[in-house]
C-alpha positions, -999 to 999 in steps of 0.1 A, spaced: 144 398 -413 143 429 -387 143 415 -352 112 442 -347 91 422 -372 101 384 -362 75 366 -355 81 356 -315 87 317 -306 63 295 -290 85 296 -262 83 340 -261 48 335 -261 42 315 -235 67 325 -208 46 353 -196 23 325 -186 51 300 -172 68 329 -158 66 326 -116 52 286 -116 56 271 -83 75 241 -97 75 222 -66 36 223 -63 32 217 -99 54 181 -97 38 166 -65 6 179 -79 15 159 -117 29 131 -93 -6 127 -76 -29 130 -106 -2 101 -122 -7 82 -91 -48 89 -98 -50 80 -131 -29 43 -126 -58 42 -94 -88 48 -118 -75 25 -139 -63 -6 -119 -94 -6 -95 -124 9 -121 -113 -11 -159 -141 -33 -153 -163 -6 -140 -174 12 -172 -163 44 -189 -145 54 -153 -110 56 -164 -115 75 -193 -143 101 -173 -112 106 -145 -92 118 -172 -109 140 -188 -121 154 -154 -85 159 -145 -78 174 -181 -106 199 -173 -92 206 -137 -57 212 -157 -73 236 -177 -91 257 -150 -60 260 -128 -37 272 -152 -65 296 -165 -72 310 -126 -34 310 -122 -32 337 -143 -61 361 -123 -39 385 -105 -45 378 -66 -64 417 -65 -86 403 -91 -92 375 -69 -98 394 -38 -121 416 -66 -146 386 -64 -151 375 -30 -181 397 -21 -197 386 -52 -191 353 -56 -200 345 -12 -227 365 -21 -240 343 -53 -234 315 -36 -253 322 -4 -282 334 -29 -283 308 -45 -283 284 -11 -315 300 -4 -331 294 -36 -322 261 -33 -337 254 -2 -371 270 -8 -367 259 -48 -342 225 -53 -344 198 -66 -349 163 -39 -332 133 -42 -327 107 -19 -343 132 7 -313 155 1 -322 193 -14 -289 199 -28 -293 205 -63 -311 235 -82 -324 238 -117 -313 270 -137 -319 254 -170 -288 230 -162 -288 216 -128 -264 227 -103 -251 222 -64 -247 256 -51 -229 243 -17 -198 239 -44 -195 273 -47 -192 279 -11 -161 256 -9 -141 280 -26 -157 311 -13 -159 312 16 -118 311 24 -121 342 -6 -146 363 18 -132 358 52 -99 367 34 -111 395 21 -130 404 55 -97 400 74 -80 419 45 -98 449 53 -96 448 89 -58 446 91 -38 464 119 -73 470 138 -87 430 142 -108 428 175 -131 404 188 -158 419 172 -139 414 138 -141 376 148 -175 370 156 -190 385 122 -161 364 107 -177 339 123 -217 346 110 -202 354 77 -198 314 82 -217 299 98 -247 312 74 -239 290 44 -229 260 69 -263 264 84 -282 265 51 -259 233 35 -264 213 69 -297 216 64 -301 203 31 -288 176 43 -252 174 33 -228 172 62 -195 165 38 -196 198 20 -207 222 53 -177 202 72 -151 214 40 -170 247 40 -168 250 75 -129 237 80 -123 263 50 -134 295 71 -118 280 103 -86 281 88 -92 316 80 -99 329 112 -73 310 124 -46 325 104 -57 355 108 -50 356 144 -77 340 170 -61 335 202 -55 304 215 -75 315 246 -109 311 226 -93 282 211 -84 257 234 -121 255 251 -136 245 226 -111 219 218 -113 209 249 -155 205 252 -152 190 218 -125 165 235 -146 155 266 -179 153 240 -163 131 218 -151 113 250 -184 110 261 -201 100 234 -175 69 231 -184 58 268 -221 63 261 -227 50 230 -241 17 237 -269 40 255 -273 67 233 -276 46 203 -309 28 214 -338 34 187 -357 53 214 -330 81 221 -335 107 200 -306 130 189 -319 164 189 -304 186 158 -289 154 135 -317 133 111 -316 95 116 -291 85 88 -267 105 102 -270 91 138 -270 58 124 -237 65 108 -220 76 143 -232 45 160 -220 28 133 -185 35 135 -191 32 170 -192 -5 165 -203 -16 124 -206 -51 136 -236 -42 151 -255 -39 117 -225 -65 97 -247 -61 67 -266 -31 63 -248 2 80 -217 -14 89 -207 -30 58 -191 -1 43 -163 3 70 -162 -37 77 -155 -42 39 -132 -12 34 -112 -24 67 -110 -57 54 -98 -46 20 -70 -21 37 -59 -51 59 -56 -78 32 -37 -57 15 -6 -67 36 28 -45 30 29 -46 -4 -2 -52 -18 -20 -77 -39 -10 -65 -75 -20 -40 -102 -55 -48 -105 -56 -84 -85 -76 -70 -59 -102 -92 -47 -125 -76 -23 -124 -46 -50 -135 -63 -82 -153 -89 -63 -171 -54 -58 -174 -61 -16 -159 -21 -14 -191 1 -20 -181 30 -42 -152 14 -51 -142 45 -77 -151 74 -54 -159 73 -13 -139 42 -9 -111 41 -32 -86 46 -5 -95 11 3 -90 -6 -29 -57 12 -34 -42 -3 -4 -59 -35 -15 -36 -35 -45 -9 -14 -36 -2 -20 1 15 0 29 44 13 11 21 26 -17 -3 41 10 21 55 29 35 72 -3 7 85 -10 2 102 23 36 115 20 29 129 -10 -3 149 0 19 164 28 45 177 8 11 192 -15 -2 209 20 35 219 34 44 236 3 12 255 -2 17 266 36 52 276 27 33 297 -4 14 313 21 41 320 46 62 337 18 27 352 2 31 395 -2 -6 401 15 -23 395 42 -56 383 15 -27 363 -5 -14 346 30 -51 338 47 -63 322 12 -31 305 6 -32 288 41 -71 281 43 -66 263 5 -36 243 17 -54 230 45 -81 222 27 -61 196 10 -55 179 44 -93 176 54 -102 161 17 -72 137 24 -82 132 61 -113 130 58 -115 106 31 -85 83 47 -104 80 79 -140 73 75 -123 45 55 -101 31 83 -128 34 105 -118 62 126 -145 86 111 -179 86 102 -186 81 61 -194 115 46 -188 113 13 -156 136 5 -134 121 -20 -97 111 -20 -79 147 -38 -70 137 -71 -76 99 -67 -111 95 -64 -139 99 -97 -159 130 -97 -162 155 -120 -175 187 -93 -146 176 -66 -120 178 -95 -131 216 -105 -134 223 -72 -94 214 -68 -82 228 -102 -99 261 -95 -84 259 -58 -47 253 -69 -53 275 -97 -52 302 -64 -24 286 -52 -4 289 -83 -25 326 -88 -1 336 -54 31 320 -61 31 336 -92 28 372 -79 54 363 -54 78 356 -80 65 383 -107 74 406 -75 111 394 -73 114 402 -108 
């Protein structure tokens, strides 16, 4: 047959979309949804349809990413405006419009039901990337503080709903942005430092401040409750503190190596709220151990150190900021999650990357290493 009429290979086919794969990022990122999927199932078999729900979760995030991967990082840039400016739309419909439950107004009916602050997660990195885009070779100060309303607008309006997990990943998102992008370290170090001597503070107080009769001006009850709480959570053993007493005890019992591929007992004893999701860090080192948790944690931070190196390598100043600000991300899902478990932070409700069930948080990390993958292709598509 003429070579000009043969049919092309499956292989000729899909190089073009292969072609410029980070193959680094993908293998941690298989090794960590492996490592998920052997969680779900160890801790969650007896804990309904969980195993199978985390898989096809993590088959729809697969899906996503390798679809987003191939949007150009222009055509990514391209959408910022729009989709900040959706989002933040959508914000205040939700608040004058959404749906309550458990006197949060996060959710919004437009004939399915939605949770607009999702959409800010992603972007909000996209628009200040953008913003800084623009502005390059003439940033000043000015530059930085409407960088800094541009954010602080949808942190405002998801604080308020209440959900302070999502506006602290929204808000750490844009931080990293403006960090990148150049904020000196004169502006920085104050308020690292007030923030320092309030947390201070606040630890030598607390026995004071957590009386019923103050008041905390600018936070509701349940969230005060939850500071004092990991001030000292024997102080309420069974109602606000059980969470972090349980998930301590479960982390502690689980000794160097663990007590076996689903032999936890504080986990399927079900003592570990949100055994599947919030707290599964917990039951992993339950079962696992140390080792296993220390793995783990050595896996997310080759995950955040090679997206940083994507960004260091990235070809444009959008490409670099967005690359940085999603990398990062990865470290305050991981953070976050690992220490309101341990006890070090209050429980927000972010979920372990990759580990923990959720359906939302799983498109919300497809879609964000979709980027990631979106920029290391163009990088190598360059060098070709």
């Amino acid at each position: 047959m003429n070579p000009v009429f043969a049919r092309p290979t499956l292989w000729r086919r899909l190089r073009p979309i292969a072609l410029g794969f980070d193959l680094p990022l993908m293998l941690v990122v298989l090794a960590l949804a492996g490592l998920g999927m052997v969680t779900m199932y160890s801790v969650g078999y007896d804990h309904g349809t969980r195993f199978q729900d985390h898989g096809r979760n993590m088959l729809l995030a697969a899906l996503l990413m390798l679809a987003v991967a191939q949007i150009p990082p222009q055509r990514l840039m391209a959408l910022a405006v729009p989709l900040y400016a959706v989002g933040v739309a959508l914000l205040v419909a939700t608040a004058l419009f959404g749906i309550t439950r458990k006197g949060a107004t996060r959710w919004l009916n437009l004939g399915v039901v939605i949770q607009p602050s999702e959409i800010l997660k992603l972007a909000m990195p996209l628009m200040l990337a953008w913003w800084f885009q623009r502005r390059e070779g003439q940033l000043r100060l000015l530059d930085f503080v409407i960088a800094g309303l541009l954010l602080l607008v949808p942190v405002a309006l998801v604080a308020k709903q209440p959900d302070l997990g999502t506006s602290l990943l929204v808000l750490s998102g844009g931080l990293y942005v403006i960090f990148f992008a150049g904020l000196s370290w004169r502006l920085i170090l104050p308020v690292l430092l007030l923030a320092g001597a309030a947390i201070t503070a606040l630890v030598l107080t607390g026995d004071a401040l957590c009386q019923p009769e103050v008041a905390w001006h600018g936070l509701r009850d349940y969230q005060k409750q939850r500071v004092c709480t990991l001030l000292d959570p024997t102080t309420d053993p069974l109602g606000k503190g059980f969470h972090i007493i349980q998930g301590m005890i479960a982390i502690g019992s689980g000794g160097v190596t663990g007590k076996g591929f689903m032999s936890g007992t504080q986990t399927h004893l079900e003592f570990i709220p949100e055994r599947t999701t919030d707290f599964i860090f917990a039951a992993f080192c339950e079962e696992f151990g140390l080792i296993a948790a220390v793995g783990l944690i050595l896996g997310f931070c080759v995950l955040i150190l090679r997206g940083l190196w994507i960004a260091a390598q990235a070809p444009t100043v959008f490409a670099r900021l967005l690359a940085g600000a999603l990398s990062l991300g990865f470290f305050t899902y991981a953070f976050v999650n690992m220490g309101m478990v341990s006890g070090i932070l209050p429980v927000v409700g972010i979920p372990l990357p990759f580990i923990s069930y959720g359906g939302t948080a799983m498109v919300t990390l497809g879609v964000s290493l979709g980027m990631l993958m979106s920029i290391a292709r163009s990088r190598g598509l360059m060098r070709r």
